[in-house]
Every structure is written in structure tokens, then in C-alpha cells.
C-alpha positions as a Markdown table, in Angstrom:
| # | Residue | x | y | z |
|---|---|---|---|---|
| 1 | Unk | 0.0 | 0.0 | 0.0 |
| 2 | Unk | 1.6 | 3.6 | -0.6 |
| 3 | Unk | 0.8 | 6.8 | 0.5 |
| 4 | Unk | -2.3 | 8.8 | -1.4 |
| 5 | Unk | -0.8 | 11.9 | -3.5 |
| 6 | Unk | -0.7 | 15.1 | -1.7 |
| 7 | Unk | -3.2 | 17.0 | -2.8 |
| 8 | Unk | -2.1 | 20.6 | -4.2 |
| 9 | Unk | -4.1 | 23.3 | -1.9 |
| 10 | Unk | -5.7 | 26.3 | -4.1 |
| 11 | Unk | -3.8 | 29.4 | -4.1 |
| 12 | Unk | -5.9 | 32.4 | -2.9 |
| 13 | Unk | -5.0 | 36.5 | -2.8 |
| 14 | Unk | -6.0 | 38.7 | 0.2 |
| 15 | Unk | -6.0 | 42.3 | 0.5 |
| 16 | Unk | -4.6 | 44.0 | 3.5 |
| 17 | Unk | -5.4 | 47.7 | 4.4 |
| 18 | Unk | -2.9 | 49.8 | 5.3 |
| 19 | Unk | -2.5 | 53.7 | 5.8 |
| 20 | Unk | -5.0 | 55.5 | 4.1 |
| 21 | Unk | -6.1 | 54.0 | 0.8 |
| 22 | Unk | -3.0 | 51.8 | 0.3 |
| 23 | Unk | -2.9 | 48.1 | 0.6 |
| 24 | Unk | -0.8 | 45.0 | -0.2 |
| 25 | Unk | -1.9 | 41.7 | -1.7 |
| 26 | Unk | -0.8 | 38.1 | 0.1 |
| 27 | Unk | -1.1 | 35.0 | -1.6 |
| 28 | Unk | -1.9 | 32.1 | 0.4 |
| 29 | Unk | -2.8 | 28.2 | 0.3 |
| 30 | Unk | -6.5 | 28.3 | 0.8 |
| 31 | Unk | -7.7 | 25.5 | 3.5 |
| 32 | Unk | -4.1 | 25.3 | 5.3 |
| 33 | Unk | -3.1 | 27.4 | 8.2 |
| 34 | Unk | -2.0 | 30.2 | 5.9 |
| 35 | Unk | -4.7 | 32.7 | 6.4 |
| 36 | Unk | -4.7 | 32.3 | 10.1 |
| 37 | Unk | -0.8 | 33.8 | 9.7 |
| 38 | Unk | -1.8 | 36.6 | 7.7 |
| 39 | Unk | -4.3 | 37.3 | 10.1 |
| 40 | Unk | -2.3 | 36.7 | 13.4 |
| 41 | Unk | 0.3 | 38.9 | 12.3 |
| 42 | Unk | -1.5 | 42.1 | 10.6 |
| 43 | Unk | -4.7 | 42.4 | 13.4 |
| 44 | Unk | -2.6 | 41.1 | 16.7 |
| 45 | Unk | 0.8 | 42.7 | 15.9 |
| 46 | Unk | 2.7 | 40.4 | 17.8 |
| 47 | Unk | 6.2 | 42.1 | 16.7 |
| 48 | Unk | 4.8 | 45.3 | 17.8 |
| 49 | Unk | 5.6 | 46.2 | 21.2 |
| 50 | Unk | 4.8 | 49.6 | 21.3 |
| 51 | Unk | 1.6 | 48.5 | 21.7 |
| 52 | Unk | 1.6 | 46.8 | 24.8 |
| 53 | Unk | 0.5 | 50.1 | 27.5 |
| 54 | Unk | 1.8 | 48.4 | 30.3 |
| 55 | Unk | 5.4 | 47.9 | 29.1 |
| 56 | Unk | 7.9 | 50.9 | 30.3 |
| 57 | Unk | 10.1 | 50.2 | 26.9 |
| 58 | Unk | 7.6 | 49.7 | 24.4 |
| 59 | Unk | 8.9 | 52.4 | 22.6 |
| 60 | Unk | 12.5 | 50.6 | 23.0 |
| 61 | Unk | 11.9 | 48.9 | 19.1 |
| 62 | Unk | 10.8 | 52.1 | 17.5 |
| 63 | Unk | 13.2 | 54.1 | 18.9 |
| 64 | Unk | 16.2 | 52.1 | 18.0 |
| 65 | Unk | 15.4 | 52.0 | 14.6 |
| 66 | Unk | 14.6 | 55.5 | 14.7 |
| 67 | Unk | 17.9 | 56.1 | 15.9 |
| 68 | Unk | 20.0 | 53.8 | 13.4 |
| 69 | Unk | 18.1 | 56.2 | 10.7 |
| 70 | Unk | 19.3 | 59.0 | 12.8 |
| 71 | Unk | 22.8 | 58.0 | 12.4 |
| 72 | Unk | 22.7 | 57.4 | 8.7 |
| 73 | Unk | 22.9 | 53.6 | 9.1 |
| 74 | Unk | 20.4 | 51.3 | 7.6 |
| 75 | Unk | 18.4 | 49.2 | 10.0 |
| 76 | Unk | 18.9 | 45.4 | 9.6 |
| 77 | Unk | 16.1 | 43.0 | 10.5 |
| 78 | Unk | 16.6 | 39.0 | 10.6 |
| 79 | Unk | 13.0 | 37.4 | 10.2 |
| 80 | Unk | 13.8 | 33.5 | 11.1 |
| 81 | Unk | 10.9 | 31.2 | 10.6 |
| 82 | Unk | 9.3 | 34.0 | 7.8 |
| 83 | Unk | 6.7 | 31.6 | 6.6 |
| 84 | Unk | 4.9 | 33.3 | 3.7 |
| 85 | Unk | 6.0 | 36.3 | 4.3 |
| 86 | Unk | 3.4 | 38.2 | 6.7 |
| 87 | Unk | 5.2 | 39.0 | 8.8 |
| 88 | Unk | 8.8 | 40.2 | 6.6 |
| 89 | Unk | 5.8 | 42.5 | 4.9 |
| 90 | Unk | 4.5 | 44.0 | 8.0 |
| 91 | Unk | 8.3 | 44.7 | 8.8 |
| 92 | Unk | 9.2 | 46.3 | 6.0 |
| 93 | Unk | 5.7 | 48.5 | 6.3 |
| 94 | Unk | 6.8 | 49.3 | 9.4 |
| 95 | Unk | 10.2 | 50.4 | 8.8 |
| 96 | Unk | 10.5 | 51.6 | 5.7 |
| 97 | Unk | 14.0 | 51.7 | 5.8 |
| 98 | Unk | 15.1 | 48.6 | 7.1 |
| 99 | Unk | 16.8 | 45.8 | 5.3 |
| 100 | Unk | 14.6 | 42.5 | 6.2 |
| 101 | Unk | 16.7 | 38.9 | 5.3 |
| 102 | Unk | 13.7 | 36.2 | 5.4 |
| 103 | Unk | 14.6 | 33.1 | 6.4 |
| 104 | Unk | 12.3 | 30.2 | 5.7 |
| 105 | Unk | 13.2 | 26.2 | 5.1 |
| 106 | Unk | 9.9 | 24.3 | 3.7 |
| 107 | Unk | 10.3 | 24.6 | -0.2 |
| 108 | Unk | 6.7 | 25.2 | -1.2 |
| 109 | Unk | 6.3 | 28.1 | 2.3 |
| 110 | Unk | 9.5 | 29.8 | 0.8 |
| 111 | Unk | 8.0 | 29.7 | -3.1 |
| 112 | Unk | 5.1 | 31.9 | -1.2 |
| 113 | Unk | 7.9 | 33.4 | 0.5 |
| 114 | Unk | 9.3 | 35.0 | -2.8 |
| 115 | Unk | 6.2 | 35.4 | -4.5 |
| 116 | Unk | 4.3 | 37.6 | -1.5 |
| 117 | Unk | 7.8 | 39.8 | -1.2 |
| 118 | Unk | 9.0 | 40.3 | -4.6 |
| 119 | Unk | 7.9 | 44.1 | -5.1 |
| 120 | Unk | 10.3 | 44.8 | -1.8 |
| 121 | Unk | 13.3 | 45.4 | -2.9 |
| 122 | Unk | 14.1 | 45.7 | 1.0 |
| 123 | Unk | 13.2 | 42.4 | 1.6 |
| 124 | Unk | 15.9 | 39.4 | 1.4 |
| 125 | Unk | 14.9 | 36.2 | 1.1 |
| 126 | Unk | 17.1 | 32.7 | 1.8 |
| 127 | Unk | 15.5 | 29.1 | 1.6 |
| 128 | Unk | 16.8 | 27.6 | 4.6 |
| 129 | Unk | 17.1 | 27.4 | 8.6 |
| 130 | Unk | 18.6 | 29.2 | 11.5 |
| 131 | Unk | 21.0 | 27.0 | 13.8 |
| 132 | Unk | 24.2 | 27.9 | 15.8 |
| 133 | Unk | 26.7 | 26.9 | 13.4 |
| 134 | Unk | 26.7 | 27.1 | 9.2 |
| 135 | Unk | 25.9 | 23.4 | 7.5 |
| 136 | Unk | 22.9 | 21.3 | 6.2 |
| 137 | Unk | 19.8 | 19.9 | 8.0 |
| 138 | Unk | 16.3 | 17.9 | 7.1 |
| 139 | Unk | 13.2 | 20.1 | 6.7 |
| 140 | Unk | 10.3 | 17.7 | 8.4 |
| 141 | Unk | 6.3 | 18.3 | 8.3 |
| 142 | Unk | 5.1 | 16.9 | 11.8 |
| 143 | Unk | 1.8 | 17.3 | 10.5 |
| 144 | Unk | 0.7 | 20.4 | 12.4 |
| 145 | Unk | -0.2 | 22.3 | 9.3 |
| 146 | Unk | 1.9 | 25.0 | 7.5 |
| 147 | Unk | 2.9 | 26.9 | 10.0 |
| 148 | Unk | 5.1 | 24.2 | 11.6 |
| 149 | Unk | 7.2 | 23.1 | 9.8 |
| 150 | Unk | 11.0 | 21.5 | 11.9 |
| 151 | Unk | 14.3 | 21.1 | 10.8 |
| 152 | Unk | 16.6 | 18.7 | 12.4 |
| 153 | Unk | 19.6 | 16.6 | 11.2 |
| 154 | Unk | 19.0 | 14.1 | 8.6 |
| 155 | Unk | 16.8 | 10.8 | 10.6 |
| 156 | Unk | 16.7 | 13.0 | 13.7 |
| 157 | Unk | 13.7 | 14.7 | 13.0 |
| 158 | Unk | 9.5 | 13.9 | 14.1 |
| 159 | Unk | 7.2 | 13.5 | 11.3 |
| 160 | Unk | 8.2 | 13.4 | 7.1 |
| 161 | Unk | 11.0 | 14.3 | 5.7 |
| 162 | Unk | 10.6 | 17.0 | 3.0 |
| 163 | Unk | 14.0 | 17.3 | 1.9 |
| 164 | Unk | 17.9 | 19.6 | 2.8 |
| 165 | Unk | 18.6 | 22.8 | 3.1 |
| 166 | Unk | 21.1 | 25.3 | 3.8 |
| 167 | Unk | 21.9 | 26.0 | 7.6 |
| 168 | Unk | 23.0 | 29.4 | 8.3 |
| 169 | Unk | 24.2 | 30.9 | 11.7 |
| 170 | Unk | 23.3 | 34.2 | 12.5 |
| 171 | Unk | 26.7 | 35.5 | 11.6 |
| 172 | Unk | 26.8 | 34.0 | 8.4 |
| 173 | Unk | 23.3 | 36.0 | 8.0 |
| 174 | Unk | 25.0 | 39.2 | 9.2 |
| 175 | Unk | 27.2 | 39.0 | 6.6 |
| 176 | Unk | 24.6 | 39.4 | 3.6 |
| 177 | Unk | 23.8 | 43.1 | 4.7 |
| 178 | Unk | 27.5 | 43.6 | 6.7 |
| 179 | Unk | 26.5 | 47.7 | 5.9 |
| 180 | Unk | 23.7 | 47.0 | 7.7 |
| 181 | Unk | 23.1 | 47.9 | 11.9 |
| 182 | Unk | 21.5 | 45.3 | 13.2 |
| 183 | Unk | 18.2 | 45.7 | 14.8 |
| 184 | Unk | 15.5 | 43.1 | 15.5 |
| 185 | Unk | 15.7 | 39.1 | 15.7 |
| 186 | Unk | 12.6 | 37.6 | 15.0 |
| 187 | Unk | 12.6 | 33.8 | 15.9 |
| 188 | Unk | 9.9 | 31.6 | 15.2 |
| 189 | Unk | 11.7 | 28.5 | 14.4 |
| 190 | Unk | 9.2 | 25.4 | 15.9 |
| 191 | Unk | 12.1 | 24.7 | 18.4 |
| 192 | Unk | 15.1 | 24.7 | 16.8 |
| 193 | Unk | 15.8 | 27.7 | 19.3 |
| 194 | Unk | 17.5 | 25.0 | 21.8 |
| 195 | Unk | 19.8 | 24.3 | 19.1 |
| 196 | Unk | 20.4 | 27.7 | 18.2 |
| 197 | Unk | 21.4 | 29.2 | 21.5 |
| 198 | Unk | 23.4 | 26.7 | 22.5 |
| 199 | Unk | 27.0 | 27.6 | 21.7 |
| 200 | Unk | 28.5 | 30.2 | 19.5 |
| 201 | Unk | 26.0 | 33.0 | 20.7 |
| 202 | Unk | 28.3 | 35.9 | 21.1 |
| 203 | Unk | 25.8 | 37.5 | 18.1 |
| 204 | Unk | 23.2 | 38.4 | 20.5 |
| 205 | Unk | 24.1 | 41.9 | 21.9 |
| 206 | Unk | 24.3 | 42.7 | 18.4 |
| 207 | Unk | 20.6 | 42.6 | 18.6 |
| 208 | Unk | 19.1 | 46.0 | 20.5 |
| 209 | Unk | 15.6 | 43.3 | 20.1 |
| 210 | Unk | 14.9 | 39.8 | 20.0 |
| 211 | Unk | 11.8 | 38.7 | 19.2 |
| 212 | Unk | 10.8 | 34.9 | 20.0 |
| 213 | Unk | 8.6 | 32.4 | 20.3 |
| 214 | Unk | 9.2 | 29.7 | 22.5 |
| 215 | Unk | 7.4 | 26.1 | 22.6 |
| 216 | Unk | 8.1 | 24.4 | 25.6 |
| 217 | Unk | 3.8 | 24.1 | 25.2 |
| 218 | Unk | 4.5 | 22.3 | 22.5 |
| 219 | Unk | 7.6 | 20.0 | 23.2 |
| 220 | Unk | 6.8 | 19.1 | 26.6 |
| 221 | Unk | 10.1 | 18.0 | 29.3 |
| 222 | Unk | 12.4 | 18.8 | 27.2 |
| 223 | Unk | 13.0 | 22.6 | 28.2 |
| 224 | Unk | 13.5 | 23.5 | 25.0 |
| 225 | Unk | 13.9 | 27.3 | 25.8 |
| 226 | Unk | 16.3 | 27.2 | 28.5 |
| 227 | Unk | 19.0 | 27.7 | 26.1 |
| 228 | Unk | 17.5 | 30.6 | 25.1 |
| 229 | Unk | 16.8 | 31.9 | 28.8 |
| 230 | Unk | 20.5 | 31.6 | 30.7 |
| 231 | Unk | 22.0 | 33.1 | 27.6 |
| 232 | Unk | 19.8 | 36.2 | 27.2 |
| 233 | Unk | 20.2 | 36.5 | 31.7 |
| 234 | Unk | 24.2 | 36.1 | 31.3 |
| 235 | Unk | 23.7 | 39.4 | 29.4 |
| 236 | Unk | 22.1 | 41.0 | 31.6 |
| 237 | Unk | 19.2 | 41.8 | 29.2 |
| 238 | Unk | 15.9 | 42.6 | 29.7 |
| 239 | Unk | 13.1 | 39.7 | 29.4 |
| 240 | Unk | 9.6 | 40.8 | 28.6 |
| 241 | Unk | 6.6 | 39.1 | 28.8 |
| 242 | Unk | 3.5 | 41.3 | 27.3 |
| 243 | Unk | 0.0 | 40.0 | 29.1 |
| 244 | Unk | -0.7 | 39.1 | 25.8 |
| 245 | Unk | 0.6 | 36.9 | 22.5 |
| 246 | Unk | 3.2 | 33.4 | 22.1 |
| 247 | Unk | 5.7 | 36.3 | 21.4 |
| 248 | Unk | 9.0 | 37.5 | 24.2 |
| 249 | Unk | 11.0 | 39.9 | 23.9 |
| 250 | Unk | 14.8 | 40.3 | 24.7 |
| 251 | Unk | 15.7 | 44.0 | 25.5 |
| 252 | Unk | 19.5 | 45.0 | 25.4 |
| 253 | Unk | 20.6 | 47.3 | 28.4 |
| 254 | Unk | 23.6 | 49.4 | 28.5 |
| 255 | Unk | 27.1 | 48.9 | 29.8 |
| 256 | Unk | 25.6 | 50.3 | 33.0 |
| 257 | Unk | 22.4 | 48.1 | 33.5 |
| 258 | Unk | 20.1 | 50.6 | 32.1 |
| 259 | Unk | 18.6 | 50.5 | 28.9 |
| 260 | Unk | 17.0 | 53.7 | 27.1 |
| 261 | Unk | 13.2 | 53.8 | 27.1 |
């Protein structure tokens, strides 16, 4: 007995309002998990801490890449785990004159990938996966829909495999805009951030933000964020938790222990 075909979902287009009368146009794979991205990411926000009232340094994002501008440097955002592309497009409407690198590993996700992005010229995109150190690993469909997606070294991963790709380490990512300041880390990589924070991490200060998704709720006893966690306290950063959202934030302070609003 063999497996029956996968069946080819139908690609839809949806409008999203912006400022005024402008909009943009996503295309997405109608009855998967698509739309609920799209959705998720342009009427919650969840990259946007400015808008969390209770947060002292909301403004801490903004301002950084306010003052990057400032100092006639381009802002440089790395958007690992960038899916379709909702939310490398709400970046670069955001800030207009960052330099986004979108970083996605499932072949037909990444084919979106390109196709939502390709009238931003700010917007960078690579077919493969984050991890600590440069090499190859197994993309692997757990079959939790298309916006979970795993990597994981070739026969060490749960669910099918879908085929290699490229890993890149953060610095090796760094190096595609090296004019670039670096601003924001977006991570939202199904898990792979145990791997990735556990060695070579002397990247991370680099980062005024990091914002992350962790999933011990969804990889239960294995504390798959500590990693994470005890490097971001060694550096005496900020942790923020808004009341609201899967997404944390990582705040850099100064030399001091203080960090500007």
C-alpha cells in the first residue's frame, strides 16, 4: 500500500489595508493554516511592542530604529521562521528603511515566501534554517499544518521528511547586509531555538531586540527554551513578557544596567 498523493491546496490572494487608501496583496494556500498567519500577524501585531500600554520600553523597538536612521545607518532586520512572508511584509511597512533577510526552510512556504515579497526590494529572502553553526539539515512536516514546519539533522527529526537545506548561523546571516546595523531578531523556528542558542551566541548583543517564540507548550520536558533563557540572563538583558501573545521579547541594556526607554 503507498501513500495517497498530496493533494495541491488552491492558491488564494487577500487584500490588507494599510494607511489610508493603500494596501498589499498576500497570496496564500487556501484550507491550510495560511490565512490564520496573515491574520495573526496584521490584526494582533505580535512584533509590535509599542503597543503593549503596560510595558515601560515599548517604545524601546521604535526608537532604536529610529535612531539607526538617525545616524545614517540602515536598519537590519533577521526574520527566522518567515513563513509566507506576513510578517517580513508587516516589517518592511513598518520600517520603511530597514533591510529585512527572510529566512524560511519548507520549499513550497518559501515559493510563497518569494512570490508575497517580490515588489520589496528591502526584503531578502534565503531558503533555509537558522541553527548555531553554518551546515545542512532535514526540513520535516510533523503534520501540524503549515505553519510548523521543523528542521533537524537528517533521521533526527518527528514527522516526514521533505528534503535539505542550507543551515546558516546568525553571523553568516550578518554577513549578507555587513552595511547593515543590526536591529531586531525575530525567531519563530518550531524549536530549533535550543539548538540555536546553545553555543556560538556571542551575536546576540548585536541585537538592540529579540523577538521569540518559545514552545516548551509544544515540546513538553524537554525545556527547549532554556538555552535561550540563561543566555539572554548572562547578558544582563531585559526579558519581557506582554499579558498578551506566544511572542517575548529580549531588551538589550547598557554597559551600565540601564537601557533607554
Amino acid at each position: 500500500m503507498t501513500d495517497a498523493p498530496q493533494q495541491t491546496p488552491q492558491l488564494r490572494d487577500i487584500k490588507i489595508g494599510l494607511d489610508g487608501d493603500a494596501h498589499l496583496t498576500m497570496r496564500y494556500r487556501d484550507g491550510t493554516k495560511d490565512l490564520y498567519t496573515i491574520r495573526e500577524n496584521w490584526t494582533k501585531h505580535p512584533y509590535r511592542l509599542g503597543q503593549y500600554a503596560g510595558v515601560l520600553r515599548r517604545q524601546f523597538l521604535d526608537g532604536s530604529y529610529e535612531q539607526i536612521v538617525s545616524e545614517g545607518r540602515t536598519p537590519l532586520i533577521i526574520d527566522a521562521g518567515a513563513n509566507i512572508g506576513a510578517s517580513a511584509l508587516f516589517f518592511a511597512w513598518r520600517y520603511p528603511k530597514a533591510r529585512i533577510v527572510a529566512v524560511e526552510p519548507e520549499a513550497d512556504t518559501f515559493g510563497l515566501l518569494i512570490a508575497n515579497t517580490q515588489d520589496r526590494a528591502q526584503v531578502r529572502c534565503v531558503h533555509g534554517a537558522v541553527a548555531s553553526r553554518d551546515g545542512r539539515l532535514t526540513t520535516y512536516d510533523p503534520g501540524r499544518g503549515t505553519d510548523a514546519f521543523r528542521v533537524a539533522p537528517a533521521g533526527e527529526g518527528d514527522g516526514r521528511a521533505l528534503g535539505e537545506v542550507d543551515a546558516w548561523s546568525i553571523p553568516s546571516l550578518l554577513a549578507l547586509e555587513a552595511d547593515a546595523a543590526p536591529l531586531l531578531l525575530k525567531l519563530d523556528i518550531e524549536g530549533a531555538e535550543a539548538e540555536l542558542f546553545s553555543r556560538d551566541t556571542d551575536w546576540i548583543d548585536a541585537f538592540p531586540v529579540i523577538a521569540i517564540e518559545l514552545h516548551d507548550w509544544m515540546l513538553p520536558c524537554q525545556a527547549s527554551s532554556a538555552p535561550f533563557l540563561r543566555e539572554v540572563s548572562l547578558r544582563g538583558r531585559d526579558f519581557i513578557n506582554p499579558p498578551s501573545g506566544d511572542i517575548v521579547f529580549s531588551l538589550r541594556n547598557l554597559p551600565s544596567g540601564r537601557g533607554p526607554a
